[in-house]
BAFI-3210 file (N, C-alpha, C; in Angstrom, 3 decimals, decimal comma, padded with zeros to 6 digits):
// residues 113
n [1|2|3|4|5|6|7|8|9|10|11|12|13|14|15|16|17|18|19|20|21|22|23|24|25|26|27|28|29|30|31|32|33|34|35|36|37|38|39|40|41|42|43|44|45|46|47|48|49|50|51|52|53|54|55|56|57|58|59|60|61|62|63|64|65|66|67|68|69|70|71|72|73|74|75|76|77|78|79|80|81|82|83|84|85|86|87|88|89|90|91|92|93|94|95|96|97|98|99|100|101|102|103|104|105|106|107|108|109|110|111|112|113]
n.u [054,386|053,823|053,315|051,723|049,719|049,120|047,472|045,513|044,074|043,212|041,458|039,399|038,164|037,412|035,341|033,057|032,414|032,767|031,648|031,804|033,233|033,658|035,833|036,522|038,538|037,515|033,853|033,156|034,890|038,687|038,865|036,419|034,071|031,363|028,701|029,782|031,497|034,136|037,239|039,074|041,926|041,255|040,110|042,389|043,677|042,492|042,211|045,121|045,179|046,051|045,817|044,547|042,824|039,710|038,425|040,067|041,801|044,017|044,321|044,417|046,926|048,341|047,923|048,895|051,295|051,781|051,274|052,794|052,978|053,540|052,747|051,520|051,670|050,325|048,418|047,512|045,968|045,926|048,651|051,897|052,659|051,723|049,611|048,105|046,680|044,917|043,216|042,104|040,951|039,208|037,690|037,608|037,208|035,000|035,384|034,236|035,317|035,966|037,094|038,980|040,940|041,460|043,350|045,352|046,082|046,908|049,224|051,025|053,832|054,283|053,698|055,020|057,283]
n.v [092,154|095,569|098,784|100,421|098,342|097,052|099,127|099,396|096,575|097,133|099,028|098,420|095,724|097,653|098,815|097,678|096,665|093,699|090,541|088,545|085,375|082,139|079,663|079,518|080,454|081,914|082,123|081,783|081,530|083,260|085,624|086,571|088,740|089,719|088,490|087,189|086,053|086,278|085,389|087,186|086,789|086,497|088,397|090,161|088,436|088,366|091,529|091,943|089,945|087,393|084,226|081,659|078,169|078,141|076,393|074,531|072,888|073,780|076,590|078,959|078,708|079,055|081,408|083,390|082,742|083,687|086,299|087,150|086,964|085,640|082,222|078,907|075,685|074,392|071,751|072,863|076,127|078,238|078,837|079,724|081,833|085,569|085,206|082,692|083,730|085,782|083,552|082,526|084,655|085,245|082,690|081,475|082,874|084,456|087,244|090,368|092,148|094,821|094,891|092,786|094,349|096,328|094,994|094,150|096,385|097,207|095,128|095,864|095,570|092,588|092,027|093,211|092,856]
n.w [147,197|146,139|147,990|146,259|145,455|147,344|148,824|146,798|146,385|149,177|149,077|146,890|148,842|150,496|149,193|148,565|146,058|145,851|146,041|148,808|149,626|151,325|152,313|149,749|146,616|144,463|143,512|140,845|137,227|138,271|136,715|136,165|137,610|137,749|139,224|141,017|143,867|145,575|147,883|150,455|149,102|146,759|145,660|145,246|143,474|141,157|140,641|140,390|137,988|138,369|137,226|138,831|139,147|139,920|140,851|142,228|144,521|145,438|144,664|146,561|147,668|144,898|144,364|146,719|145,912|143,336|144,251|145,560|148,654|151,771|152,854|153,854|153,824|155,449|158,376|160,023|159,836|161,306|161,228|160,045|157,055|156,710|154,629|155,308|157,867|156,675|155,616|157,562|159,139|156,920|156,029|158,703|160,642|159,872|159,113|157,803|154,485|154,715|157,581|157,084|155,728|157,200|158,848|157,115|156,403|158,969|158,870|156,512|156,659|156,366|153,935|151,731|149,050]
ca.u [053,458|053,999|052,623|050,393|049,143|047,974|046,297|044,499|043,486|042,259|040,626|038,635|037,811|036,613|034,380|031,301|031,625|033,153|030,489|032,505|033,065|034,181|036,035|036,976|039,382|036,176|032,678|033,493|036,554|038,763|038,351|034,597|033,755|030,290|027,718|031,030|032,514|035,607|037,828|040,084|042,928|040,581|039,982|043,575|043,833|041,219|042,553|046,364|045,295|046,570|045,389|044,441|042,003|039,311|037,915|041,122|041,942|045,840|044,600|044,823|048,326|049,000|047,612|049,852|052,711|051,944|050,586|054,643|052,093|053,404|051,936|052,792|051,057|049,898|047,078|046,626|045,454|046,463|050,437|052,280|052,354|050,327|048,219|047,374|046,015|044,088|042,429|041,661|039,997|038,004|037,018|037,033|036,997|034,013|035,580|034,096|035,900|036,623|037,804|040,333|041,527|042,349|044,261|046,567|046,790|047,854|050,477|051,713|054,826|054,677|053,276|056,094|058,282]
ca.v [093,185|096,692|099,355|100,728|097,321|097,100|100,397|099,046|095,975|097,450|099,969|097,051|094,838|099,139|099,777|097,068|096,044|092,262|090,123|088,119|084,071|081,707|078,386|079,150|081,725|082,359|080,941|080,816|081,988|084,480|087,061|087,004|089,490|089,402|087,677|085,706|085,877|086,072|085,259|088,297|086,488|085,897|089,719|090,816|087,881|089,232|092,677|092,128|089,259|086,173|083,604|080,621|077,952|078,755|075,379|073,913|072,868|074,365|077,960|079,688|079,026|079,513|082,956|083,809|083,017|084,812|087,570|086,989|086,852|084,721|081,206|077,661|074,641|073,282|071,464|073,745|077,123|079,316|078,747|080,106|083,203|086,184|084,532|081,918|084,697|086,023|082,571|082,264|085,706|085,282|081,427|080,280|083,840|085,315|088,623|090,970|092,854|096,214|094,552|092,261|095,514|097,139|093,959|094,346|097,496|097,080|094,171|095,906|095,248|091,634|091,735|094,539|092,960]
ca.w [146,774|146,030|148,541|145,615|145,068|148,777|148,533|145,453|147,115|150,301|148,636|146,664|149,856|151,605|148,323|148,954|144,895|145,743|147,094|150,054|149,725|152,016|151,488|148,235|146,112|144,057|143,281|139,751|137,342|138,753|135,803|136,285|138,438|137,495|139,308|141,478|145,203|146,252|149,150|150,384|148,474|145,586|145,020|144,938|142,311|140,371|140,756|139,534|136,907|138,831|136,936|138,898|138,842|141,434|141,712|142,697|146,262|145,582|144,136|147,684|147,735|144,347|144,526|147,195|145,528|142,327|144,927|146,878|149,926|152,487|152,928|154,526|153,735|156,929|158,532|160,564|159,106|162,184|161,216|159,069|156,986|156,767|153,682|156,457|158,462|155,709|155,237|159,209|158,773|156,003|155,813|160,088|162,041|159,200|159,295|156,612|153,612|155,654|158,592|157,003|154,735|158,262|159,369|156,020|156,137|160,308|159,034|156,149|156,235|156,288|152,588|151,349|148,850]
c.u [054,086|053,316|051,701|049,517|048,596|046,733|045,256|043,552|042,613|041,213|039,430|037,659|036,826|035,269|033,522|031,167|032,202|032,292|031,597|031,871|033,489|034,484|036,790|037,592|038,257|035,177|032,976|034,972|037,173|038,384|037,216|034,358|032,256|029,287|028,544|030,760|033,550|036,075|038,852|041,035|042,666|040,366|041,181|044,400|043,422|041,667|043,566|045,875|045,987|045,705|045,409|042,883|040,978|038,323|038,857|041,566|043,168|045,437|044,475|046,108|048,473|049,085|048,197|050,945|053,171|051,961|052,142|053,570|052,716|052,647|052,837|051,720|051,331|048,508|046,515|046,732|046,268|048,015|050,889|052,741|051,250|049,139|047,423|046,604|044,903|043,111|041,593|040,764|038,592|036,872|036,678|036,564|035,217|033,948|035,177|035,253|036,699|037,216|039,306|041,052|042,326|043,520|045,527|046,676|048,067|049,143|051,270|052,770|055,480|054,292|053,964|056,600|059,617]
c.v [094,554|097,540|100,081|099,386|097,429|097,889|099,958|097,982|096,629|098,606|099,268|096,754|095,986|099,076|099,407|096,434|094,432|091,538|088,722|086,362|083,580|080,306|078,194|080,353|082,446|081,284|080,590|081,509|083,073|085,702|087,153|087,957|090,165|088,341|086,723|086,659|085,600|085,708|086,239|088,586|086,275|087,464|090,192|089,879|088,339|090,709|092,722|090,673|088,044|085,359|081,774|079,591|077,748|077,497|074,155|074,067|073,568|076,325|078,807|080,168|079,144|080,808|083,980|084,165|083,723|086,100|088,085|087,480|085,510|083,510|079,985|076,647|074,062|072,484|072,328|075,231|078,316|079,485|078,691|081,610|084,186|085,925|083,184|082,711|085,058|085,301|082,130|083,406|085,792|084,056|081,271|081,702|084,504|086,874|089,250|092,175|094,023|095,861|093,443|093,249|096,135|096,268|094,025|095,348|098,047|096,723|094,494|095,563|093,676|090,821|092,757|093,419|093,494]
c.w [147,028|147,633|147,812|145,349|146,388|148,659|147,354|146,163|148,218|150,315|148,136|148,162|150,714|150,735|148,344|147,473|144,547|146,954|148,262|149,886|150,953|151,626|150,232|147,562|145,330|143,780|141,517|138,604|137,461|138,140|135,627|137,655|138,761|138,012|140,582|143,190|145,355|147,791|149,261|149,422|147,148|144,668|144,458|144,107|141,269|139,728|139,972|138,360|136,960|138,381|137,731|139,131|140,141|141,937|142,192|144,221|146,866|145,300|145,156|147,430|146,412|144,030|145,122|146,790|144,709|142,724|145,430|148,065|150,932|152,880|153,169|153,894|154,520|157,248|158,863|159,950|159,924|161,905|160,611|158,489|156,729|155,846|154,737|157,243|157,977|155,732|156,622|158,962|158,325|156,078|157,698|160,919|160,927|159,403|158,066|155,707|154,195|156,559|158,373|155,836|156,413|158,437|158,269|156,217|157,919|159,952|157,437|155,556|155,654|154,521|151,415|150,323|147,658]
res [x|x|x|x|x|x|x|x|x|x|x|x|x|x|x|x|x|x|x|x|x|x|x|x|x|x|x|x|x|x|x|x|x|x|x|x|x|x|x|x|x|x|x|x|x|x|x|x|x|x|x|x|x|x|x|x|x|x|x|x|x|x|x|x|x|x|x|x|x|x|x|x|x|x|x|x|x|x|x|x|x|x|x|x|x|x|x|x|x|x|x|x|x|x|x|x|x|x|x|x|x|x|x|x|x|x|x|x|x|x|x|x|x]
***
């Protein structure tokens, strides 16, 4: 990701107009933005036009990858890269929109490339 792309994103996730999912990249398909929920990783799909399919058990990670967001496929959630983080955040810790915008905007760098 760019550093204007962050700023875009976390500007998003600050502004209050993406209603906050959990579990899932969105409630229904990403380019609906209408009436839907997202997951952190689900907005800044949404946002740049990452097309994946949001009732798929893989479209986390493929979101990442289109995103170049760090990510591991593990069991465990806590380990990995910072898109693992993200997903601890949003889905197990229930951190809201503004508070995981600070956390990217803290770790930066680890979403630079």
């Amino acid at each position: 990701m760019t550093n204007e792309q962050i700023d875009i994103w976390t500007k998003a996730l600050r502004s209050g107009d993406f209603k906050q999912a959990r579990n899932v990249i969105s409630q229904k398909p990403i380019e609906e933005k209408e009436g839907n929920a997202f997951c952190c990783i689900g907005v800044a799909a949404h946002l740049f036009g990452v097309e994946v399919e949001y009732d798929n058990k893989n479209s986390t990670e493929e979101a990442c990858k289109a995103l170049h967001i760090p990510f591991v496929v593990s069991e465990d959630a806590t380990q990995g890269g910072i898109g693992n983080t993200l997903v601890v955040l949003n889905d197990f810790n229930y951190n809201d929109f503004p508070t995981i915008a600070d956390f990217i905007d803290q770790n930066r760098g680890a979403l630079l490339s």
